[in-house]
DRENDO-1510 file (C-alpha; in Angstrom, 1 decimal, always signed):
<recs>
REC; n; res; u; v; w
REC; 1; UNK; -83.1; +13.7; -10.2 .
REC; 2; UNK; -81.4; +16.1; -12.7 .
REC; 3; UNK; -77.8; +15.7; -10.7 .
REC; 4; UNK; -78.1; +11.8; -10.6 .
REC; 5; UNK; -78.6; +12.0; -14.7 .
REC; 6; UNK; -75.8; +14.1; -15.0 .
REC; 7; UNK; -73.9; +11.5; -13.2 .
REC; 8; UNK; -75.6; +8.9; -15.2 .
REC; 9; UNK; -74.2; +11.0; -18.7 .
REC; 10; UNK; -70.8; +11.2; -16.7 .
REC; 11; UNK; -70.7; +7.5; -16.6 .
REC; 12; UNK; -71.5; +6.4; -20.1 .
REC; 13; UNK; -68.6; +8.8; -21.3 .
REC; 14; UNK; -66.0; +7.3; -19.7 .
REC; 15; UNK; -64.6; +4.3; -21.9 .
REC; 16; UNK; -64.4; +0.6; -20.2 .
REC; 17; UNK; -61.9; -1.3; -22.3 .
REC; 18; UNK; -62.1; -5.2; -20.9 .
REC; 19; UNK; -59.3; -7.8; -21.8 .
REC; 20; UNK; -60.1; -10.7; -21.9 .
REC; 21; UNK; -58.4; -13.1; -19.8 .
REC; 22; UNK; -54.4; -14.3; -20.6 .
REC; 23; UNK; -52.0; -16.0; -19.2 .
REC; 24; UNK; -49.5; -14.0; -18.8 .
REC; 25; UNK; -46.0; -15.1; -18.7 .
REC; 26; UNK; -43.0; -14.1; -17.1 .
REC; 27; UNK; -40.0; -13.4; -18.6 .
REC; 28; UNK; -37.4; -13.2; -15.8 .
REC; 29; UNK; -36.0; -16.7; -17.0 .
REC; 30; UNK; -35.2; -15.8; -20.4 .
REC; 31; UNK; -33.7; -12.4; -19.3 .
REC; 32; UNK; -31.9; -13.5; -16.6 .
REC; 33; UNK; -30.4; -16.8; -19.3 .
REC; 34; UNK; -29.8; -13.8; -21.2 .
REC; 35; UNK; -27.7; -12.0; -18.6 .
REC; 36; UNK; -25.7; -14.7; -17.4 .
REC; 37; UNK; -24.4; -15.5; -20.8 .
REC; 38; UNK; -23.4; -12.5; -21.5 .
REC; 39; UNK; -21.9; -12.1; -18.3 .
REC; 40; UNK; -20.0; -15.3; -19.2 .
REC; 41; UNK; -19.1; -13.9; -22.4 .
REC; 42; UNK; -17.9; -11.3; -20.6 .
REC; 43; UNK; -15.9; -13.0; -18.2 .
REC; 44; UNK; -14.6; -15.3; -20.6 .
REC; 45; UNK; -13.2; -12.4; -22.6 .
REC; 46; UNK; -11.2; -10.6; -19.4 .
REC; 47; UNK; -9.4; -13.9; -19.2 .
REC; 48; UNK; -8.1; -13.8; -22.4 .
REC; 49; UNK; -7.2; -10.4; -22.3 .
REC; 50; UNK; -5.9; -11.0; -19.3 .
REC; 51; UNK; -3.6; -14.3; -20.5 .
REC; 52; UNK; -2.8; -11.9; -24.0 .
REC; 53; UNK; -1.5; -8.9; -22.2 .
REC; 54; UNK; +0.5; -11.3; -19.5 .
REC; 55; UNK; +2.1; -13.3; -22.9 .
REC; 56; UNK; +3.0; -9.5; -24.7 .
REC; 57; UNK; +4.5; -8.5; -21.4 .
REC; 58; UNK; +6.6; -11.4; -20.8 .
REC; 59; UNK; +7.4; -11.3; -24.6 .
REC; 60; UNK; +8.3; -7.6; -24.0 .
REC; 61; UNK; +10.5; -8.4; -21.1 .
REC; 62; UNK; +12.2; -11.2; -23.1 .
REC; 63; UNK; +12.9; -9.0; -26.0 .
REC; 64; UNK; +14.7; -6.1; -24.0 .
REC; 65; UNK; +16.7; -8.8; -22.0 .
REC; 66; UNK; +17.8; -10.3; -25.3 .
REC; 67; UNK; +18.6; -6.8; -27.1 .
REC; 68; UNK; +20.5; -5.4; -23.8 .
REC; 69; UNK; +22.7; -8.9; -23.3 .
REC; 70; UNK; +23.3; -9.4; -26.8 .
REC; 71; UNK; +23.1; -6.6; -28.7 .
REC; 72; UNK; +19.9; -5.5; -31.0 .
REC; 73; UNK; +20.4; -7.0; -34.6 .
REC; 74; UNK; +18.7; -10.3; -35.2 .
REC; 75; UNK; +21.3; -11.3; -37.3 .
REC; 76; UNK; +24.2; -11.6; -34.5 .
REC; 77; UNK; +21.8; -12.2; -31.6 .
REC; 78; UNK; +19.9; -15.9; -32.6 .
REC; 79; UNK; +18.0; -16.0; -29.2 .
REC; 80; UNK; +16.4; -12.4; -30.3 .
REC; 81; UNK; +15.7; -13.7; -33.9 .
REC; 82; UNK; +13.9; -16.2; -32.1 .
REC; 83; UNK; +11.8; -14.1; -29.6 .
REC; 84; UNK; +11.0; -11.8; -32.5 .
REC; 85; UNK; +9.2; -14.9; -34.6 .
REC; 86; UNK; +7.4; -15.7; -31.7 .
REC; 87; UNK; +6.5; -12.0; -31.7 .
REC; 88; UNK; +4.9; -12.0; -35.1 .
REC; 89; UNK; +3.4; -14.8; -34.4 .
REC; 90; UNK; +1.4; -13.5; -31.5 .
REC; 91; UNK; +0.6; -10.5; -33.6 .
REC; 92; UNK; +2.6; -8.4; -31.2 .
REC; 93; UNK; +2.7; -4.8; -32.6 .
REC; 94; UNK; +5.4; -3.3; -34.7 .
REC; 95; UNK; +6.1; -0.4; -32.4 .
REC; 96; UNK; +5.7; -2.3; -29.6 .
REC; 97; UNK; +8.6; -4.3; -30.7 .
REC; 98; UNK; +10.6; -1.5; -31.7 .
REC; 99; UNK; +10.3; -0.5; -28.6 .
REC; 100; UNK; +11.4; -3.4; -26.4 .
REC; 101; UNK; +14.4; -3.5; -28.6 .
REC; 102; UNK; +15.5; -0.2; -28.0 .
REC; 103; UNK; +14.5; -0.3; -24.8 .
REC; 104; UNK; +17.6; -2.7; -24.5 .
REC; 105; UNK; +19.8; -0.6; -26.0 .
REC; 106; UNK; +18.7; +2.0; -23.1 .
REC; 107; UNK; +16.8; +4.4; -25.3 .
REC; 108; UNK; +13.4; +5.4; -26.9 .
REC; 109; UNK; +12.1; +4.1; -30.0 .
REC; 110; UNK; +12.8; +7.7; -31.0 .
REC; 111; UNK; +16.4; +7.4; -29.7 .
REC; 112; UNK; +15.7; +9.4; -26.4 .
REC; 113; UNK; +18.1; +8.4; -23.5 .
REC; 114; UNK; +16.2; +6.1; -20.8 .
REC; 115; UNK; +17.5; +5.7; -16.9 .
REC; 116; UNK; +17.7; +3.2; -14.8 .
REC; 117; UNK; +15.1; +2.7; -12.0 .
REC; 118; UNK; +15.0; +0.6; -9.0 .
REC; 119; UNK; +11.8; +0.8; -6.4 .
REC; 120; UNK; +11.9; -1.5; -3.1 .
REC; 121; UNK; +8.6; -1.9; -1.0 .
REC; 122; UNK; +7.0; -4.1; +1.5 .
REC; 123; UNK; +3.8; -5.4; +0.5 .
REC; 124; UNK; +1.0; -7.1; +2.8 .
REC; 125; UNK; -0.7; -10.2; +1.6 .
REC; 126; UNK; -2.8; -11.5; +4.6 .
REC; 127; UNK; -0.8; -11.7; +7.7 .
REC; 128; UNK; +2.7; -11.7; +5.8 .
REC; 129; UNK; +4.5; -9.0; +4.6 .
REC; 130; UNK; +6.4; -9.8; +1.4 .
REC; 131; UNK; +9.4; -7.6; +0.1 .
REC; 132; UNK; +9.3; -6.6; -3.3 .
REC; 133; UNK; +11.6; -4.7; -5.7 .
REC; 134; UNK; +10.3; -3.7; -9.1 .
REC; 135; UNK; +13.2; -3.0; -11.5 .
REC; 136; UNK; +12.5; +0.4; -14.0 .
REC; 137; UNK; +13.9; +1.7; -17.1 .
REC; 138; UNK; +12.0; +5.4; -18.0 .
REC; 139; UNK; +12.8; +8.7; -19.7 .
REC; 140; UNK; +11.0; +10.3; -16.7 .
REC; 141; UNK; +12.2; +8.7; -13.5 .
REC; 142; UNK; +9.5; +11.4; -11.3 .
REC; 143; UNK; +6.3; +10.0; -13.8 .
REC; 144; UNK; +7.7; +6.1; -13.1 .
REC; 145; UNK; +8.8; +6.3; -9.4 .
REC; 146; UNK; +5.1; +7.8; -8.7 .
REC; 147; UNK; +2.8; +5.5; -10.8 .
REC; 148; UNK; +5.0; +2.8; -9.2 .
REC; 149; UNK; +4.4; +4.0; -5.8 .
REC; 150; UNK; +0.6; +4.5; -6.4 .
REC; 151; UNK; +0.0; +1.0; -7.5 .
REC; 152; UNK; +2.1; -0.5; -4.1 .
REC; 153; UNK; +0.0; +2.0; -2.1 .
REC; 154; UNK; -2.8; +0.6; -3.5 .
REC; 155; UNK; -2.1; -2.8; -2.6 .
REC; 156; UNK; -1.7; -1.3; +1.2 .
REC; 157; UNK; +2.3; -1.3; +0.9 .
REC; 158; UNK; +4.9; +1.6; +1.1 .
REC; 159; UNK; +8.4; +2.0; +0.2 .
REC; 160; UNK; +10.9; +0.3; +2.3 .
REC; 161; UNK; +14.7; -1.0; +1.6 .
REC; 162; UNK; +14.2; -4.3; +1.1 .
REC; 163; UNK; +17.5; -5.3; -1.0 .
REC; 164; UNK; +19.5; -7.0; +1.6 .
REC; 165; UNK; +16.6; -9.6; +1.3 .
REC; 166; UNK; +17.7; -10.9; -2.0 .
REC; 167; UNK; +21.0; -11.2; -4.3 .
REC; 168; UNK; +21.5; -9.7; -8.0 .
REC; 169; UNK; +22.4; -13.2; -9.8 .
REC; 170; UNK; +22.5; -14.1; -13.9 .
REC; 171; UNK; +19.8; -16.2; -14.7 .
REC; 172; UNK; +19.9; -18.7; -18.0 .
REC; 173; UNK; +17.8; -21.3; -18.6 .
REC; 174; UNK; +18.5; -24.1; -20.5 .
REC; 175; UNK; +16.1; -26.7; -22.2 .
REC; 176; UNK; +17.5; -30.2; -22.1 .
REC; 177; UNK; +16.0; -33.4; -24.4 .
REC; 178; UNK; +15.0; -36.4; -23.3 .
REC; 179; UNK; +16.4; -39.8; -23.7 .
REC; 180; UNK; +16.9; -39.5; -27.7 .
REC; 181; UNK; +18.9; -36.6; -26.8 .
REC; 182; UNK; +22.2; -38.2; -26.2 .
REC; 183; UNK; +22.8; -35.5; -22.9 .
REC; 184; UNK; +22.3; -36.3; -19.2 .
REC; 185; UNK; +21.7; -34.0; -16.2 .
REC; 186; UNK; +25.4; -34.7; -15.2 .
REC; 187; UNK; +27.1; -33.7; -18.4 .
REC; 188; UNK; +24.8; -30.4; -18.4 .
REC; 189; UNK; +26.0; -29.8; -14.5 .
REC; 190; UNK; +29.3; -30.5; -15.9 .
REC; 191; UNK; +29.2; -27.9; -18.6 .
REC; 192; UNK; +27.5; -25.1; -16.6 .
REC; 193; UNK; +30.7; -25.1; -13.9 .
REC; 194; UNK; +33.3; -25.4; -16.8 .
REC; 195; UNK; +31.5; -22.3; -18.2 .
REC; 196; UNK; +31.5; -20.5; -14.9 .
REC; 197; UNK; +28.3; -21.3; -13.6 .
REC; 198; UNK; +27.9; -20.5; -10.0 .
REC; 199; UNK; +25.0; -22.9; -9.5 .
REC; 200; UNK; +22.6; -25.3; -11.2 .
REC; 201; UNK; +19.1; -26.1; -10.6 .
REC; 202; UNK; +17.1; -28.6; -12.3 .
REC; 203; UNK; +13.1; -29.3; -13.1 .
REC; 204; UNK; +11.2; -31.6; -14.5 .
REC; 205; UNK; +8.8; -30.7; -17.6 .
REC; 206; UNK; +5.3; -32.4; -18.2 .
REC; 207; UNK; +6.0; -35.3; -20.4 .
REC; 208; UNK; +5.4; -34.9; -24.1 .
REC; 209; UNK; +5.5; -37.2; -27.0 .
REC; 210; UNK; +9.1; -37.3; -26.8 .
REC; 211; UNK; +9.2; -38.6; -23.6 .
REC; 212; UNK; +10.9; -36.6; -20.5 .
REC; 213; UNK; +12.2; -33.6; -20.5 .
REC; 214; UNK; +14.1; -31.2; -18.4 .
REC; 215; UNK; +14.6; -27.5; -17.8 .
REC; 216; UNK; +17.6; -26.1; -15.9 .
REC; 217; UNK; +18.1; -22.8; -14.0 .
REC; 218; UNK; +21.8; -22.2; -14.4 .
REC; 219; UNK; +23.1; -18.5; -12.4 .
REC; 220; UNK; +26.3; -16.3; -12.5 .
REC; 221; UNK; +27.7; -13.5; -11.8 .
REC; 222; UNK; +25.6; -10.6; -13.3 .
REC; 223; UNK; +28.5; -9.3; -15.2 .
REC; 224; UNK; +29.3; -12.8; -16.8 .
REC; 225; UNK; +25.9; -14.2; -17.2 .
REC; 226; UNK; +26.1; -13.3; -21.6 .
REC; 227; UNK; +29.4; -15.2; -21.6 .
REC; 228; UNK; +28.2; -18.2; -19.5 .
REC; 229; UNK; +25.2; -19.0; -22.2 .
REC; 230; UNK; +27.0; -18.3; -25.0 .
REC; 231; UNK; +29.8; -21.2; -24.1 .
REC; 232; UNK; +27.4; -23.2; -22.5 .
REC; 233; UNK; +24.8; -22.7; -25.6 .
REC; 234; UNK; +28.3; -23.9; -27.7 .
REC; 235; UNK; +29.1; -26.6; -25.9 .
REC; 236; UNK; +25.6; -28.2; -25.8 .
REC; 237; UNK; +25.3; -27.9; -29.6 .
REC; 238; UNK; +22.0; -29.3; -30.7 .
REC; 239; UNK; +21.6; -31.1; -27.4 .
REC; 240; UNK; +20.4; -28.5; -25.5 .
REC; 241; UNK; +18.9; -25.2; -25.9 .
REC; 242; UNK; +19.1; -21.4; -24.4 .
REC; 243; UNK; +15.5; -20.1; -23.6 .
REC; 244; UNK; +16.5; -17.0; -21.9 .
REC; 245; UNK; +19.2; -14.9; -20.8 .
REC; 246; UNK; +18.7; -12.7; -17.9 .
REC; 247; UNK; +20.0; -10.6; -14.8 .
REC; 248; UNK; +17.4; -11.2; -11.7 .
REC; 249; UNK; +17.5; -10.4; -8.2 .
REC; 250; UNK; +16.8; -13.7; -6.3 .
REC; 251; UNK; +15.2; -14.0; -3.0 .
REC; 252; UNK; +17.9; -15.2; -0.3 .
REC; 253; UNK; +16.5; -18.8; +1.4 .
REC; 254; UNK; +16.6; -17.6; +4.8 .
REC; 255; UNK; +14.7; -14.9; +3.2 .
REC; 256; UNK; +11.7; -16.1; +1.7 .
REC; 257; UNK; +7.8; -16.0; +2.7 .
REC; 258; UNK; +5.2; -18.7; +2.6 .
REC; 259; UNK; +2.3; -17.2; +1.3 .
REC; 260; UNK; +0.4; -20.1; +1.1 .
REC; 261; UNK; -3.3; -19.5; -1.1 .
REC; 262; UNK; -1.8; -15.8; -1.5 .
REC; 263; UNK; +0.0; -16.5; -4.0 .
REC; 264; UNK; -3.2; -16.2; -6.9 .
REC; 265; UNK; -3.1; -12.2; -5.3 .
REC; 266; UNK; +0.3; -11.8; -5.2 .
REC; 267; UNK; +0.4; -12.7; -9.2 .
REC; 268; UNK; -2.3; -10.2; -10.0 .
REC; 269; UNK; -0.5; -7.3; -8.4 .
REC; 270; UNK; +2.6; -7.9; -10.0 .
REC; 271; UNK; +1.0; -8.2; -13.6 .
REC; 272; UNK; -0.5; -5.3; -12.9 .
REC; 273; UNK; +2.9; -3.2; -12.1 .
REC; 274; UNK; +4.2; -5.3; -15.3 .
REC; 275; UNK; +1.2; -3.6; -17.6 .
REC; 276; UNK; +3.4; -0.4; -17.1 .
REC; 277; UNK; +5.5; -0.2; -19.7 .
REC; 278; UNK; +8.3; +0.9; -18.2 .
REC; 279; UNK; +8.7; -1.7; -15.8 .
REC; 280; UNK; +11.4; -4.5; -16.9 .
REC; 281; UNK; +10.4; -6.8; -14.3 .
REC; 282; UNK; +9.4; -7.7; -10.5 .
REC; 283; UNK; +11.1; -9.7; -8.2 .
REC; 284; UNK; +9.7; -10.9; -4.9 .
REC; 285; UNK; +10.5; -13.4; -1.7 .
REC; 286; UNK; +7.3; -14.9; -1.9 .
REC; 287; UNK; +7.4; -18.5; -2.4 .
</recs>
């Protein structure tokens, strides 16, 4: 009797708290909303990093090509005047420009000597194998040659002698009007040999409000690709106009590798050797 009312006491201390009932409601939907726009935010945001950096780099590229064919002051060099307004423009950084300019005189922004560097490689992407040479200008060639041979191991590739698979050309291309223009793709062609052009490649552009336009690829010699633009860019006048100036290494026809719905990887590994800034540029035989 005494043990089952100390039980009984035992009982009555202990604290019941009821709620009544709720419906409760799950919040899983909102959360996960929650989530998925952010990660769409997110997302959205790595893109146009993505698309800024690429622009910046391409801008950088153009802007040491420019400075190194043409010299560095704006005010005898109009095609750098006009990459550098575009650079303001795209709120490219002061140093940054400083930088790319010297860069094509072959030096620092702080005047220290820079080397020429060339790294070839074979690169898989699927079943092909796609040759790739990455052109370098550095004041340490040891730091660039290993950061550049890091990212191709990454991608599964190693170095291997892959110039025989491409020639060293000058590359200009030209913008041409349309109809209003008073110029024709045979007076251009016309003007590209007379100015020692070694071959001429034309493309259509989307359509604008002027009507049809069209681009040309015009190539030389490397040593005579500065000359060629100039007299082409004088003999054009207003008609025409030079876009860019530069020295590539072009993939030989016999050459060249289909890599069909590789090309959307290929890109992506090649911005990402172009984020180094001592990288000038990357050629491949991918078509």
């Amino acid at each position: 009797m005494q043990h089952a009312r100390k039980h009984m006491i035992a009982r009555k201390s202990q604290k019941i708290v009821r709620v009544p009932d709720a419906r409760h409601l799950s919040h899983a939907p909102i959360l996960g909303s929650g989530h998925n726009r952010w990660s769409k935010i997110k997302h959205d945001k790595a893109v146009a990093d993505a698309r800024t950096n690429k622009a910046r780099s391409t801008l950088a590229h153009d802007l040491t090509l420019s400075s190194r064919l043409n010299g560095a002051d704006p005010r005898f060099n109009s095609h750098l005047a006009s990459l550098l307004t575009q650079a303001k423009r795209l709120n490219f950084p002061a140093h940054s420009i400083q930088a790319a300019v010297a860069r094509g005189q072959g030096v620092t922004a702080s005047g220290a000597a820079l080397e020429g560097l060339t790294v070839e490689a074979i690169v898989p992407l699927g079943e092909k194998q796609v040759g790739v040479i990455v052109e370098c200008q550095t004041d340490s060639k040891a730091r660039t040659l290993s950061e550049v041979r890091m990212a191709i191991k990454d991608e599964g590739g190693s170095a291997s002698a892959v110039g025989h698979l491409f020639e060293k050309k000058g590359r200009i291309v030209l913008s041409i009007g349309g109809l209003g223009s008073g110029i024709e793709e045979g007076e251009v062609f016309d003007m590209c040999v007379e100015a020692g052009a070694t071959d001429v490649r034309f493309h259509s552009v989307d359509p604008g409000e002027m009507g049809e336009r069209l681009e040309a690829e015009v190539f030389s010699e490397p040593n005579e690709t500065s000359a060629v633009a100039k007299q082409v860019g004088e003999m054009g006048s207003q008609r025409l106009s030079v876009e860019k100036v530069e020295v590539i290494w072009d993939p030989k026809e016999e050459s060249q590798v289909d890599v069909g719905d590789g090309t959307g990887d290929l890109d992506e590994f090649t911005d990402k050797l172009r984020e180094n800034q001592s990288v000038l540029d990357v050629y491949t035989n991918a078509r």
